[in-house]
N, C-alpha and C positions, 0 to 999 in steps of 0.2 A: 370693702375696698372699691374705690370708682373707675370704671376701667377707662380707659385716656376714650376723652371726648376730643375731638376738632373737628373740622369742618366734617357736615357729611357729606356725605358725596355717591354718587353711583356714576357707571358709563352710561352717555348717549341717554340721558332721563328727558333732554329737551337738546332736539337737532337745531341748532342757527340756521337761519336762513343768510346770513353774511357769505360774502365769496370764502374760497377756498383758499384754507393758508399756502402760503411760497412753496415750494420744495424747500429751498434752504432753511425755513421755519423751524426751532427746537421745538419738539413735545413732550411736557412736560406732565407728569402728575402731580398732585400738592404733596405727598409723600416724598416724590424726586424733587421739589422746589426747595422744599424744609432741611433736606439731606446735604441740596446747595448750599443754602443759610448757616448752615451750622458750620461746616469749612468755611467757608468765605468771608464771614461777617467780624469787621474791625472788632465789635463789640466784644466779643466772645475771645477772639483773640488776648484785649487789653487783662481781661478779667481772670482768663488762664494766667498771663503773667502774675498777676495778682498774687495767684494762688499759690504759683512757684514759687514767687518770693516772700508768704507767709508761710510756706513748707521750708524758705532756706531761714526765717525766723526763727522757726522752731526749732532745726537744727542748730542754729548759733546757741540758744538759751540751755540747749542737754551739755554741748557740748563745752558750753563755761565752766559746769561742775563736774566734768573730770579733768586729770591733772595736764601738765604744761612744761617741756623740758626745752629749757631755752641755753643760749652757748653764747658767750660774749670771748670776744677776742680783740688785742691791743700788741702793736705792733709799734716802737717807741725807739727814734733815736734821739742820745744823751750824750750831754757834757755840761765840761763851765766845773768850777772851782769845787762842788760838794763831791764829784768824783776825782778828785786830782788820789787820794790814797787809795780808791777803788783801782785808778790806774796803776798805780804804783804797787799794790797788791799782785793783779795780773800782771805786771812788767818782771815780778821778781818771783812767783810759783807758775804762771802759764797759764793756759787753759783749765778749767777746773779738772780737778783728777780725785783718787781719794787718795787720803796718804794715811801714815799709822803715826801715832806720839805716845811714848813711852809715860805715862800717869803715875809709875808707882811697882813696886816687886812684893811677890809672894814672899811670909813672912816668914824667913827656915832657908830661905832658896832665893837663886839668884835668877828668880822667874819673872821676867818684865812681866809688869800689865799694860796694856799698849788700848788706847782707842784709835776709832776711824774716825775720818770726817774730811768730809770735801774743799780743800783745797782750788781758792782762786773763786769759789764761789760770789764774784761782786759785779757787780752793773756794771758793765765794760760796754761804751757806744751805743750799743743796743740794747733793749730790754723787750720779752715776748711775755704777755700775758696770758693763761686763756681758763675762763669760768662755766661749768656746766652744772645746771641747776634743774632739780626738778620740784614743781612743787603742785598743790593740790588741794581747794579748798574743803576744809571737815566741816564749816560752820558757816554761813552766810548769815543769820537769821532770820530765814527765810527767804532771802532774796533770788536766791537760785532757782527754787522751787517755787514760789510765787512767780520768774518769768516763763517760767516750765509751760508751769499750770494755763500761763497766760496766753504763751504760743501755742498750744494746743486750741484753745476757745478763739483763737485768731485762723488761725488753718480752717476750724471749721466752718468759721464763719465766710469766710474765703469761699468755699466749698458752695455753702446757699447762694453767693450772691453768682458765683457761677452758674450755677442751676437756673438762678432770678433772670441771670441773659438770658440763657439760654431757651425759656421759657418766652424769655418778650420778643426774642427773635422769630421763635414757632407761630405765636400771635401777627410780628408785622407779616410775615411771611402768607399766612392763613389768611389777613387782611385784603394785602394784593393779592392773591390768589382768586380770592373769591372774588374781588373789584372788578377783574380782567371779567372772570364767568361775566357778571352783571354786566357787564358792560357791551359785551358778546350779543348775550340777551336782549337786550336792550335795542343793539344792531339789529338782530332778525327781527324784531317788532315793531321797527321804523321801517325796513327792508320790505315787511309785510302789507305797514298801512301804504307803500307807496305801489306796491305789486296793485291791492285791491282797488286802488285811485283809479291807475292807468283804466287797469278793466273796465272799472265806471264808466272813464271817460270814452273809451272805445265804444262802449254803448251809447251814451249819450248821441255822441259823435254819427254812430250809424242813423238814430231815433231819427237829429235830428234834418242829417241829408232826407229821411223817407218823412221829414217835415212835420212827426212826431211830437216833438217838443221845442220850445222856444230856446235861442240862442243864450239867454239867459244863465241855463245851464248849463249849457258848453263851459260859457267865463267860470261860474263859482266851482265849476268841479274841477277848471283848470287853476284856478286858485288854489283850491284845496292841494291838488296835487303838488302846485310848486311849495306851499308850505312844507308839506311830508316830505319831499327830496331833503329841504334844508334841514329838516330834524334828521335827517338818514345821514347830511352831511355831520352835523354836531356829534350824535354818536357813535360817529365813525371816528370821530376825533378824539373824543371820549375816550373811545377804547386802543388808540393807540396809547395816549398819555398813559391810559391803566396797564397798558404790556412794558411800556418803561419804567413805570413804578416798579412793576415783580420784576424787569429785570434786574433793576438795580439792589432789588432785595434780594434776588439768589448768587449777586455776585459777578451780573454780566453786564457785556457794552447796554446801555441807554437803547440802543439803534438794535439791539436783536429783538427777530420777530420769535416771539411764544405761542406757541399754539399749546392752552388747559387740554387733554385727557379728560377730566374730570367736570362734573358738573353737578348741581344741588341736587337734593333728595331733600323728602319733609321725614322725619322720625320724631314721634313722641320724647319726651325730655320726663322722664317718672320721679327722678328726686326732687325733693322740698325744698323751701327757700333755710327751712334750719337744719336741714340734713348739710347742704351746702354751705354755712356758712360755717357747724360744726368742724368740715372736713377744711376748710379756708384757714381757720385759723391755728391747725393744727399742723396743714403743709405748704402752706404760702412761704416762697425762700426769702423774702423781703422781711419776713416777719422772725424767720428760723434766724437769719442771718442779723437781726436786731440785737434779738434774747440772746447770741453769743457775744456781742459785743458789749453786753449790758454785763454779763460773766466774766468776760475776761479784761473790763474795768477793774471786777473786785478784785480779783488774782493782783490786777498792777498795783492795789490799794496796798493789799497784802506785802508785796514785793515792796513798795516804797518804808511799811514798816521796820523793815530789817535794819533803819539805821538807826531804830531806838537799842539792838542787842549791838554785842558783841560779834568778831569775827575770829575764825579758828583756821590756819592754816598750816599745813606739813610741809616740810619741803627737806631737799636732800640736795648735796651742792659739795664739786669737788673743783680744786683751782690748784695749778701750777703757775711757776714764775720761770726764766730761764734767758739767759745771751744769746740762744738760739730758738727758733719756731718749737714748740712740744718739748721742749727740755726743761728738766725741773731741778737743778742743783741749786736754785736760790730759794727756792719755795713748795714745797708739795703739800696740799691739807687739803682734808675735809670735813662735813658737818653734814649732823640730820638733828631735826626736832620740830617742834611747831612754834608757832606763834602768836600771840594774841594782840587783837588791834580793837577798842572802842571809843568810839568817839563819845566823851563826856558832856563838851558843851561844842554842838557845832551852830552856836548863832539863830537857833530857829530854821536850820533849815532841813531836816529832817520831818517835821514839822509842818512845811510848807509843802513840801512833797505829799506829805498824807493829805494833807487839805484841797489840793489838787485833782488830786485821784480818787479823793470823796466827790471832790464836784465833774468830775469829769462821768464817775457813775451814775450819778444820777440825774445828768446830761443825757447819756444814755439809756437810760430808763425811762425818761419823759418823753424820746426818740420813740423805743418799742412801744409805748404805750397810744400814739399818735400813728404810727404804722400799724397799730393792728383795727383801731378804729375805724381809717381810712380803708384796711383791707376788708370789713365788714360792710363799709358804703361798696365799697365798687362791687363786690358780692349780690348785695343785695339790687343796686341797678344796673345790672348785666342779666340778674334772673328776673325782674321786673321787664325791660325792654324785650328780655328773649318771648316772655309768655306775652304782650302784647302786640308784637310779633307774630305769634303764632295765631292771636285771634285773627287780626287781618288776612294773612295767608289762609285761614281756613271761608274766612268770610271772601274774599279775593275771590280763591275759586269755585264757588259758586257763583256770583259776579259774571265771572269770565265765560260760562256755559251760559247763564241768561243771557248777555250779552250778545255772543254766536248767535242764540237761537232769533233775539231780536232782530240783529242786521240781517240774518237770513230773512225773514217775513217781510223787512222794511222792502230790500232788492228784490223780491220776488212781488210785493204790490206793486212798487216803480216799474217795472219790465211787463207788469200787465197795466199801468197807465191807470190805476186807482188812489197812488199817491204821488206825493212832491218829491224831490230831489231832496229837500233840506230834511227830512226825515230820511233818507236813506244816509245822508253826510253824518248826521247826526248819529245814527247806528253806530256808521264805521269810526267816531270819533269816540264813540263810549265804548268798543268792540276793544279799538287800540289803545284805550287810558284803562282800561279793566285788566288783558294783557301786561301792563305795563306796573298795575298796582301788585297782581301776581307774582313779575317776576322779582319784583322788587320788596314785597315781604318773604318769598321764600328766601334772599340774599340777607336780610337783616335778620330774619331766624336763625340764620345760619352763623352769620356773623357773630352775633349778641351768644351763640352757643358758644364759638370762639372765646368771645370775650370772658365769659363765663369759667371756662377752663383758665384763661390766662388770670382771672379773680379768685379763685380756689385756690390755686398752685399746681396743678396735674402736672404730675413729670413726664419730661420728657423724653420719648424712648430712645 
Protein backbone atom coordinates (compact mmCIF):
# COMPACT_ATOMS: atom_id res chain seq x y z
CA UNK A 1 0.00 0.00 0.00
CA UNK A 2 1.53 3.65 -0.84
CA UNK A 3 1.75 5.74 2.02
CA UNK A 4 0.16 9.40 1.08
CA UNK A 5 2.70 11.27 -1.02
CA UNK A 6 2.43 15.23 -1.20
CA UNK A 7 4.48 17.89 -1.22
CA UNK A 8 7.71 17.24 0.66
CA UNK A 9 8.71 19.46 2.84
CA UNK A 10 10.99 20.15 5.86
CA UNK A 11 11.52 23.32 8.20
CA UNK A 12 13.97 26.08 7.35
CA UNK A 13 15.74 23.63 4.36
CA UNK A 14 16.40 27.23 2.54
CA UNK A 15 16.19 30.63 4.70
CA UNK A 16 14.67 33.61 2.30
CA UNK A 17 16.50 36.40 2.30
CA UNK A 18 13.04 38.51 1.45
CA UNK A 19 12.12 41.06 4.47
CA UNK A 20 10.30 39.67 7.28
CA UNK A 21 6.64 38.90 7.35
CA UNK A 22 3.95 41.47 9.11
CA UNK A 23 3.08 40.65 12.68
CA UNK A 24 -0.49 40.35 11.50
CA UNK A 25 0.81 37.65 8.68
CA UNK A 26 -1.02 33.93 9.17
CA UNK A 27 1.40 31.03 9.33
CA UNK A 28 0.61 28.48 7.86
CA UNK A 29 1.79 24.77 7.16
CA UNK A 30 0.61 22.90 3.82
CA UNK A 31 -0.99 20.37 6.36
CA UNK A 32 -2.84 23.62 8.05
CA UNK A 33 -3.63 25.07 4.45
CA UNK A 34 -5.07 21.62 3.03
CA UNK A 35 -7.21 21.34 6.51
CA UNK A 36 -8.37 24.93 5.36
CA UNK A 37 -9.40 23.70 1.89
CA UNK A 38 -11.28 21.01 2.98
CA UNK A 39 -13.90 23.15 5.20
CA UNK A 40 -13.95 26.06 3.01
CA UNK A 41 -13.80 24.95 -0.47
CA UNK A 42 -17.46 25.43 -2.72
CA UNK A 43 -16.28 22.34 -4.27
CA UNK A 44 -16.46 19.85 -1.61
CA UNK A 45 -19.21 21.46 -0.21
CA UNK A 46 -21.58 20.88 -3.76
CA UNK A 47 -20.40 17.30 -4.00
CA UNK A 48 -21.44 16.41 -0.19
CA UNK A 49 -24.78 17.66 -1.07
CA UNK A 50 -24.48 15.23 -3.93
CA UNK A 51 -23.95 12.50 -1.76
CA UNK A 52 -26.88 13.56 0.62
CA UNK A 53 -29.13 13.38 -1.86
CA UNK A 54 -27.98 10.07 -3.50
CA UNK A 55 -28.24 8.74 0.20
CA UNK A 56 -31.86 10.31 0.18
CA UNK A 57 -32.14 8.22 -3.34
CA UNK A 58 -31.49 5.23 -1.84
CA UNK A 59 -33.76 5.74 0.78
CA UNK A 60 -36.73 6.68 -1.47
CA UNK A 61 -36.04 3.32 -3.59
CA UNK A 62 -36.17 0.63 0.04
CA UNK A 63 -38.66 2.55 1.11
CA UNK A 64 -41.23 2.04 -2.04
CA UNK A 65 -41.15 -1.71 -1.32
CA UNK A 66 -42.58 -1.59 2.07
CA UNK A 67 -46.11 -0.98 2.62
CA UNK A 68 -48.17 2.42 2.59
CA UNK A 69 -51.40 3.26 4.85
CA UNK A 70 -53.19 6.11 3.41
CA UNK A 71 -56.71 7.82 4.88
CA UNK A 72 -59.13 9.56 2.58
CA UNK A 73 -61.86 11.59 4.04
CA UNK A 74 -65.07 13.36 2.47
CA UNK A 75 -67.05 15.77 4.14
CA UNK A 76 -70.40 16.31 1.61
CA UNK A 77 -73.34 18.58 1.83
CA UNK A 78 -76.77 17.25 0.21
CA UNK A 79 -80.03 17.74 -1.30
CA UNK A 80 -82.26 18.44 -4.38
CA UNK A 81 -85.16 15.99 -5.28
CA UNK A 82 -83.13 12.07 -5.07
CA UNK A 83 -83.24 12.74 -1.15
CA UNK A 84 -86.90 14.19 -0.81
CA UNK A 85 -87.87 10.29 0.89
CA UNK A 86 -84.37 10.27 2.53
CA UNK A 87 -85.91 13.34 4.17
CA UNK A 88 -89.03 11.97 4.73
CA UNK A 89 -87.55 8.86 6.27
CA UNK A 90 -85.79 11.00 8.98
CA UNK A 91 -88.74 13.37 9.35
CA UNK A 92 -91.00 10.39 10.40
CA UNK A 93 -88.13 7.79 12.57
CA UNK A 94 -85.61 10.59 13.68
CA UNK A 95 -82.14 10.29 14.12
CA UNK A 96 -80.94 6.93 13.35
CA UNK A 97 -81.50 4.61 16.31
CA UNK A 98 -81.89 0.76 16.40
CA UNK A 99 -85.21 -0.58 16.63
CA UNK A 100 -86.63 -4.26 16.85
CA UNK A 101 -89.40 -5.81 14.10
CA UNK A 102 -91.14 -8.74 14.84
CA UNK A 103 -90.19 -11.31 11.55
CA UNK A 104 -92.11 -14.30 12.70
CA UNK A 105 -92.93 -16.65 16.18
CA UNK A 106 -91.55 -19.78 17.53
CA UNK A 107 -93.47 -22.81 16.23
CA UNK A 108 -95.60 -24.38 19.55
CA UNK A 109 -95.24 -20.85 21.32
CA UNK A 110 -96.13 -17.46 21.11
CA UNK A 111 -92.33 -16.62 20.94
CA UNK A 112 -91.84 -13.37 18.71
CA UNK A 113 -88.76 -13.60 16.50
CA UNK A 114 -87.82 -10.07 16.38
CA UNK A 115 -84.71 -8.49 14.31
CA UNK A 116 -82.65 -5.31 14.74
CA UNK A 117 -81.65 -2.86 12.42
CA UNK A 118 -80.92 0.86 12.26
CA UNK A 119 -83.57 2.96 11.75
CA UNK A 120 -83.37 6.59 9.92
CA UNK A 121 -80.14 5.25 8.55
CA UNK A 122 -80.42 7.71 5.06
CA UNK A 123 -78.29 10.71 3.73
CA UNK A 124 -80.00 13.58 5.66
CA UNK A 125 -77.99 17.23 4.53
CA UNK A 126 -74.86 15.82 5.22
CA UNK A 127 -72.95 12.91 4.46
CA UNK A 128 -69.20 11.88 6.16
CA UNK A 129 -66.99 9.49 4.41
CA UNK A 130 -63.79 8.07 5.63
CA UNK A 131 -61.27 5.30 3.97
CA UNK A 132 -58.21 3.71 5.53
CA UNK A 133 -56.10 1.53 3.45
CA UNK A 134 -53.08 -0.18 3.75
CA UNK A 135 -51.38 -1.70 1.06
CA UNK A 136 -47.87 -3.18 0.11
CA UNK A 137 -46.32 -4.32 -2.95
CA UNK A 138 -45.47 -8.46 -3.18
CA UNK A 139 -44.30 -8.36 -6.81
CA UNK A 140 -42.81 -5.47 -8.85
CA UNK A 141 -40.84 -7.57 -11.38
CA UNK A 142 -38.21 -6.42 -10.55
CA UNK A 143 -38.57 -3.10 -10.39
CA UNK A 144 -38.21 -2.37 -6.88
CA UNK A 145 -35.11 -4.23 -6.45
CA UNK A 146 -33.57 -3.07 -9.63
CA UNK A 147 -33.93 0.68 -8.25
CA UNK A 148 -32.63 -0.68 -4.86
CA UNK A 149 -29.71 -2.14 -6.54
CA UNK A 150 -29.41 1.07 -8.37
CA UNK A 151 -29.37 3.43 -5.54
CA UNK A 152 -26.90 1.82 -3.86
CA UNK A 153 -24.10 1.85 -7.05
CA UNK A 154 -25.49 5.69 -7.04
CA UNK A 155 -24.43 6.50 -3.33
CA UNK A 156 -21.26 4.91 -4.07
CA UNK A 157 -20.57 6.36 -6.67
CA UNK A 158 -21.40 9.63 -5.04
CA UNK A 159 -19.01 8.58 -2.44
CA UNK A 160 -15.68 8.51 -5.23
CA UNK A 161 -16.53 11.52 -6.82
CA UNK A 162 -16.51 13.09 -3.27
CA UNK A 163 -13.16 11.71 -2.62
CA UNK A 164 -12.36 12.87 -6.52
CA UNK A 165 -12.90 16.67 -4.95
CA UNK A 166 -11.49 16.05 -2.35
CA UNK A 167 -8.40 14.91 -3.77
CA UNK A 168 -8.21 17.83 -6.50
CA UNK A 169 -8.76 20.25 -3.79
CA UNK A 170 -5.32 18.74 -1.80
CA UNK A 171 -3.66 19.11 -5.33
CA UNK A 172 -4.80 22.96 -5.91
CA UNK A 173 -4.04 23.60 -2.52
CA UNK A 174 -0.35 21.70 -2.67
CA UNK A 175 -0.11 23.77 -5.94
CA UNK A 176 -0.37 27.31 -4.33
CA UNK A 177 1.31 26.21 -1.51
CA UNK A 178 4.39 25.29 -3.08
CA UNK A 179 3.95 28.46 -5.87
CA UNK A 180 4.11 30.86 -2.76
CA UNK A 181 7.48 28.62 -1.47
CA UNK A 182 8.90 29.25 -5.13
CA UNK A 183 8.06 32.30 -5.20
CA UNK A 184 9.60 33.30 -1.84
CA UNK A 185 12.64 31.59 -3.32
CA UNK A 186 12.87 33.19 -6.11
CA UNK A 187 12.63 36.78 -3.84
CA UNK A 188 15.71 35.84 -1.87
CA UNK A 189 17.68 35.11 -5.22
CA UNK A 190 16.76 38.45 -6.79
CA UNK A 191 17.24 39.96 -3.09
CA UNK A 192 20.77 38.16 -3.22
CA UNK A 193 21.94 39.09 -6.98
CA UNK A 194 21.02 42.72 -5.91
CA UNK A 195 22.88 42.65 -2.20
CA UNK A 196 26.08 41.21 -4.36
CA UNK A 197 25.63 44.24 -7.25
CA UNK A 198 25.69 46.93 -4.64
CA UNK A 199 28.93 45.42 -3.04
CA UNK A 200 30.55 45.44 -6.51
CA UNK A 201 29.55 48.56 -6.96
CA UNK A 202 30.85 49.87 -3.51
CA UNK A 203 34.17 48.48 -4.73
CA UNK A 204 34.25 49.65 -7.97
CA UNK A 205 33.22 52.96 -6.71
CA UNK A 206 36.17 53.06 -4.09
CA UNK A 207 38.84 51.43 -7.02
CA UNK A 208 37.80 53.91 -8.89
CA UNK A 209 37.98 57.34 -6.55
CA UNK A 210 41.95 55.80 -5.87
CA UNK A 211 41.77 56.12 -9.94
CA UNK A 212 42.03 52.25 -10.09
CA UNK A 213 39.70 51.61 -12.75
CA UNK A 214 37.93 53.35 -15.52
CA UNK A 215 34.52 54.98 -15.06
CA UNK A 216 33.39 52.76 -17.48
CA UNK A 217 32.64 50.41 -14.70
CA UNK A 218 31.07 52.32 -12.47
CA UNK A 219 28.07 52.78 -15.52
CA UNK A 220 27.84 48.91 -16.48
CA UNK A 221 27.89 47.74 -12.76
CA UNK A 222 25.33 50.43 -12.21
CA UNK A 223 23.43 49.01 -14.92
CA UNK A 224 23.69 45.88 -13.78
CA UNK A 225 22.36 46.69 -10.57
CA UNK A 226 19.39 48.79 -11.66
CA UNK A 227 18.40 45.67 -13.65
CA UNK A 228 18.48 43.21 -10.37
CA UNK A 229 16.35 45.78 -8.34
CA UNK A 230 13.79 45.44 -11.15
CA UNK A 231 13.83 41.68 -11.10
CA UNK A 232 13.68 41.94 -7.17
CA UNK A 233 10.73 44.39 -8.02
CA UNK A 234 8.89 41.56 -10.46
CA UNK A 235 9.34 38.82 -7.95
CA UNK A 236 8.35 40.60 -5.23
CA UNK A 237 5.15 40.90 -7.20
CA UNK A 238 5.30 37.51 -8.07
CA UNK A 239 4.93 36.46 -4.80
CA UNK A 240 2.36 38.32 -3.62
CA UNK A 241 -0.14 37.22 -6.53
CA UNK A 242 1.23 33.61 -5.44
CA UNK A 243 -0.02 34.43 -1.48
CA UNK A 244 -3.35 35.46 -2.98
CA UNK A 245 -3.64 32.51 -5.01
CA UNK A 246 -3.27 30.11 -1.61
CA UNK A 247 -5.25 32.59 -0.10
CA UNK A 248 -8.03 32.03 -1.92
CA UNK A 249 -7.38 28.35 -1.95
CA UNK A 250 -7.60 27.92 1.87
CA UNK A 251 -10.73 29.98 2.09
CA UNK A 252 -9.50 33.53 2.88
CA UNK A 253 -9.58 37.41 1.90
CA UNK A 254 -7.39 37.79 -1.53
CA UNK A 255 -5.53 40.83 0.71
CA UNK A 256 -4.34 38.26 3.64
CA UNK A 257 -0.61 38.00 4.15
CA UNK A 258 0.62 34.09 4.55
CA UNK A 259 3.63 33.54 5.68
CA UNK A 260 4.71 29.01 4.43
CA UNK A 261 6.23 27.10 7.61
CA UNK A 262 7.31 24.90 5.35
CA UNK A 263 9.61 24.56 2.63
CA UNK A 264 11.02 21.88 -0.07
CA UNK A 265 13.14 19.01 0.53
CA UNK A 266 14.62 16.62 -2.29
CA UNK A 267 13.55 12.70 -1.50
CA UNK A 268 14.17 10.00 -3.74
CA UNK A 269 10.71 8.87 -5.45
CA UNK A 270 11.52 4.47 -5.37
CA UNK A 271 8.29 3.34 -7.11
CA UNK A 272 8.03 2.46 -10.94
CA UNK A 273 6.17 3.97 -13.68
CA UNK A 274 3.95 0.49 -13.63
CA UNK A 275 3.87 -0.08 -9.96
CA UNK A 276 2.16 3.36 -10.35
CA UNK A 277 -0.12 3.15 -12.87
CA UNK A 278 -1.03 -0.51 -11.34
CA UNK A 279 -2.14 1.31 -8.13
CA UNK A 280 -3.91 4.56 -10.50
CA UNK A 281 -6.14 2.46 -11.81
CA UNK A 282 -7.24 0.47 -9.13
CA UNK A 283 -7.88 3.84 -6.86
CA UNK A 284 -8.26 6.88 -8.91
CA UNK A 285 -12.06 8.01 -7.63
CA UNK A 286 -12.76 9.43 -11.14
CA UNK A 287 -12.41 6.11 -12.35
CA UNK A 288 -14.08 4.13 -9.15
CA UNK A 289 -16.77 6.60 -9.45
CA UNK A 290 -17.25 5.80 -13.51
CA UNK A 291 -17.42 1.79 -13.07
CA UNK A 292 -20.28 2.64 -10.52
CA UNK A 293 -22.27 4.43 -12.85
CA UNK A 294 -21.60 2.01 -15.59
CA UNK A 295 -23.28 -0.63 -12.59
CA UNK A 296 -25.96 1.13 -11.76
CA UNK A 297 -26.90 1.77 -15.46
CA UNK A 298 -27.56 -1.96 -15.56
CA UNK A 299 -29.49 -2.17 -12.34
CA UNK A 300 -31.93 0.79 -14.10
CA UNK A 301 -31.78 -1.61 -17.39
CA UNK A 302 -32.95 -4.21 -15.11
CA UNK A 303 -35.60 -1.87 -13.25
CA UNK A 304 -36.99 -0.68 -16.50
CA UNK A 305 -37.72 -4.49 -17.42
CA UNK A 306 -40.30 -4.94 -14.83
CA UNK A 307 -42.79 -3.78 -17.29
CA UNK A 308 -42.59 -6.86 -19.34
CA UNK A 309 -43.92 -8.94 -15.88
CA UNK A 310 -46.72 -8.62 -13.90
CA UNK A 311 -47.40 -6.91 -10.64
CA UNK A 312 -48.60 -8.39 -7.28
CA UNK A 313 -50.06 -6.21 -4.71
CA UNK A 314 -51.77 -6.83 -0.88
CA UNK A 315 -53.65 -4.35 0.64
CA UNK A 316 -56.10 -4.10 3.52
CA UNK A 317 -58.78 -1.35 3.62
CA UNK A 318 -61.72 -0.54 6.06
CA UNK A 319 -64.38 2.47 5.17
CA UNK A 320 -67.31 3.94 7.08
CA UNK A 321 -70.29 6.17 5.76
CA UNK A 322 -72.34 8.26 8.28
CA UNK A 323 -74.71 11.88 8.84
CA UNK A 324 -72.20 12.59 11.23
CA UNK A 325 -68.00 12.82 11.17
CA UNK A 326 -66.87 8.90 12.25
CA UNK A 327 -70.28 7.48 12.40
CA UNK A 328 -71.07 4.57 10.45
CA UNK A 329 -74.95 3.68 10.61
CA UNK A 330 -75.12 3.99 6.73
CA UNK A 331 -72.02 2.07 5.91
CA UNK A 332 -69.35 0.02 7.85
CA UNK A 333 -67.04 -2.67 5.60
CA UNK A 334 -64.02 -3.94 4.92
CA UNK A 335 -61.68 -5.93 2.57
CA UNK A 336 -58.05 -7.56 2.37
CA UNK A 337 -56.60 -9.46 -0.55
CA UNK A 338 -54.20 -8.86 -3.43
CA UNK A 339 -54.24 -7.75 -6.70
CA UNK A 340 -52.97 -8.39 -9.93
CA UNK A 341 -52.01 -5.58 -12.58
CA UNK A 342 -50.20 -6.53 -16.21
CA UNK A 343 -49.94 -4.58 -18.81
CA UNK A 344 -50.39 -6.71 -21.98
CA UNK A 345 -50.00 -4.24 -24.74
CA UNK A 346 -48.62 -0.83 -23.53
CA UNK A 347 -47.68 0.47 -27.21
CA UNK A 348 -43.99 -0.14 -27.21
CA UNK A 349 -43.25 1.46 -24.38
CA UNK A 350 -41.96 -0.77 -22.04
CA UNK A 351 -39.72 -1.37 -24.72
CA UNK A 352 -38.46 1.85 -25.25
CA UNK A 353 -37.61 2.15 -21.66
CA UNK A 354 -35.20 -0.96 -21.93
CA UNK A 355 -33.73 0.54 -25.04
CA UNK A 356 -32.88 3.53 -23.17
CA UNK A 357 -31.24 2.20 -20.52
CA UNK A 358 -29.33 -0.26 -23.01
CA UNK A 359 -27.98 3.02 -24.47
CA UNK A 360 -27.56 4.86 -21.73
CA UNK A 361 -25.12 1.76 -20.39
CA UNK A 362 -23.20 1.67 -22.65
CA UNK A 363 -22.85 5.45 -22.76
CA UNK A 364 -21.45 4.73 -19.63
CA UNK A 365 -19.21 2.32 -20.32
CA UNK A 366 -17.54 4.05 -23.24
CA UNK A 367 -17.31 7.07 -20.33
CA UNK A 368 -15.25 4.56 -17.92
CA UNK A 369 -13.35 3.27 -20.48
CA UNK A 370 -12.08 6.93 -21.85
CA UNK A 371 -11.55 7.93 -18.07
CA UNK A 372 -9.25 5.25 -17.20
CA UNK A 373 -7.19 5.77 -20.50
CA UNK A 374 -6.80 9.45 -19.80
CA UNK A 375 -6.03 8.32 -16.03
CA UNK A 376 -2.98 6.22 -17.28
CA UNK A 377 -1.85 9.38 -19.59
CA UNK A 378 -1.80 11.72 -16.64
CA UNK A 379 -0.06 8.84 -14.62
CA UNK A 380 2.40 8.23 -16.77
CA UNK A 381 3.29 12.33 -17.35
CA UNK A 382 3.26 13.31 -13.89
CA UNK A 383 5.98 10.28 -13.28
CA UNK A 384 7.73 11.45 -16.59
CA UNK A 385 7.95 15.23 -15.67
CA UNK A 386 8.63 14.27 -11.81
CA UNK A 387 11.94 12.07 -12.91
CA UNK A 388 13.05 14.73 -15.30
CA UNK A 389 12.76 17.02 -12.72
CA UNK A 390 14.71 15.28 -10.65
CA UNK A 391 17.58 15.09 -13.19
CA UNK A 392 17.73 18.86 -13.46
CA UNK A 393 17.54 19.37 -9.67
CA UNK A 394 20.42 16.95 -9.27
CA UNK A 395 22.28 18.37 -12.25
CA UNK A 396 21.29 22.24 -10.88
CA UNK A 397 23.11 21.57 -7.79
CA UNK A 398 26.20 20.93 -8.79
CA UNK A 399 25.85 23.97 -11.19
CA UNK A 400 25.07 25.97 -8.22
CA UNK A 401 28.50 24.98 -6.20
CA UNK A 402 30.53 25.54 -9.56
CA UNK A 403 29.13 28.53 -10.04
CA UNK A 404 29.88 29.94 -6.13
CA UNK A 405 33.32 28.72 -6.57
CA UNK A 406 33.51 30.49 -10.18
CA UNK A 407 32.21 34.18 -9.01
CA UNK A 408 34.44 33.58 -6.10
CA UNK A 409 37.92 33.29 -8.30
CA UNK A 410 36.15 35.87 -10.99
CA UNK A 411 35.99 38.69 -7.60
CA UNK A 412 38.94 37.73 -6.15
CA UNK A 413 41.07 38.42 -9.63
CA UNK A 414 39.07 41.64 -10.21
CA UNK A 415 40.04 43.07 -6.64
CA UNK A 416 43.70 42.08 -7.37
CA UNK A 417 43.26 44.08 -10.85
CA UNK A 418 44.19 40.73 -13.19
CA UNK A 419 40.72 40.85 -14.68
CA UNK A 420 37.87 42.77 -16.23
CA UNK A 421 34.67 43.56 -14.66
CA UNK A 422 32.58 41.88 -17.45
CA UNK A 423 34.01 38.56 -16.16
CA UNK A 424 33.13 39.24 -12.66
CA UNK A 425 29.33 40.44 -14.06
CA UNK A 426 29.21 37.49 -15.79
CA UNK A 427 30.11 35.14 -12.67
CA UNK A 428 27.46 36.83 -10.75
CA UNK A 429 24.98 36.38 -13.59
CA UNK A 430 25.55 32.50 -13.99
CA UNK A 431 25.89 32.38 -9.87
CA UNK A 432 22.06 33.95 -9.95
CA UNK A 433 20.50 31.97 -13.16
CA UNK A 434 22.25 28.60 -11.56
CA UNK A 435 20.48 29.55 -8.15
CA UNK A 436 17.57 30.16 -9.79
CA UNK A 437 17.55 26.74 -11.99
CA UNK A 438 17.87 25.02 -8.37
CA UNK A 439 15.22 26.46 -6.83
CA UNK A 440 13.12 25.97 -9.47
CA UNK A 441 13.60 22.12 -10.25
CA UNK A 442 13.48 21.40 -6.73
CA UNK A 443 9.65 23.22 -6.94
CA UNK A 444 8.62 21.30 -10.08
CA UNK A 445 10.04 17.86 -8.33
CA UNK A 446 8.10 18.57 -5.97
CA UNK A 447 5.15 19.77 -7.65
CA UNK A 448 5.04 16.87 -10.49
CA UNK A 449 5.27 14.51 -7.06
CA UNK A 450 1.97 16.35 -6.25
CA UNK A 451 0.65 15.84 -9.31
CA UNK A 452 1.59 12.41 -9.39
CA UNK A 453 -0.39 11.68 -6.17
CA UNK A 454 -3.26 13.57 -7.44
CA UNK A 455 -2.90 10.85 -10.95
CA UNK A 456 -2.74 7.72 -8.85
CA UNK A 457 -5.62 8.70 -6.61
CA UNK A 458 -3.84 8.55 -2.92
CA UNK A 459 -6.42 9.36 -0.43
CA UNK A 460 -6.94 11.73 1.32
CA UNK A 461 -6.25 11.73 5.16
Amino acid sequence: MFRKITLLIILTLYATTCAAAPEEAISLSLAESIDRAMTTDESIAASRAGREAATWNLSLARRAAGPTFSWTSQAMRIGGGSYDSANEAHNRYGDPHTAQKVVGYVEGLDWPVVSESTVGAYAMNNTFANTWTLTMPLYTGGQLEGRIKAGNYLLRQADWTLENTRQQVRYQTTAAYAGLIHQENLVGIAASAVDMASAQLKLINDQYTEGAVAKADVLIMEVRLANYRQNLVNAKNQAAVAAATLANAVGLPTATKISPTDSFRYETYSRTLEECEAYALEHRPDGMAAEYAVKAAKAQTEAAKAGYRPRVTGSVAKSISGNQPFRHERSDAWEAGIGISWSIFDNGLTEANVKQAEATTEQYRATAANIKKNILLETRNAYLNMRAAEENLLAAEVAVKQAEESHLIAQVRYEEGVDILLNVTDAQERLTQARSNYFTALYQYNLYRAALDRAMGVPVA
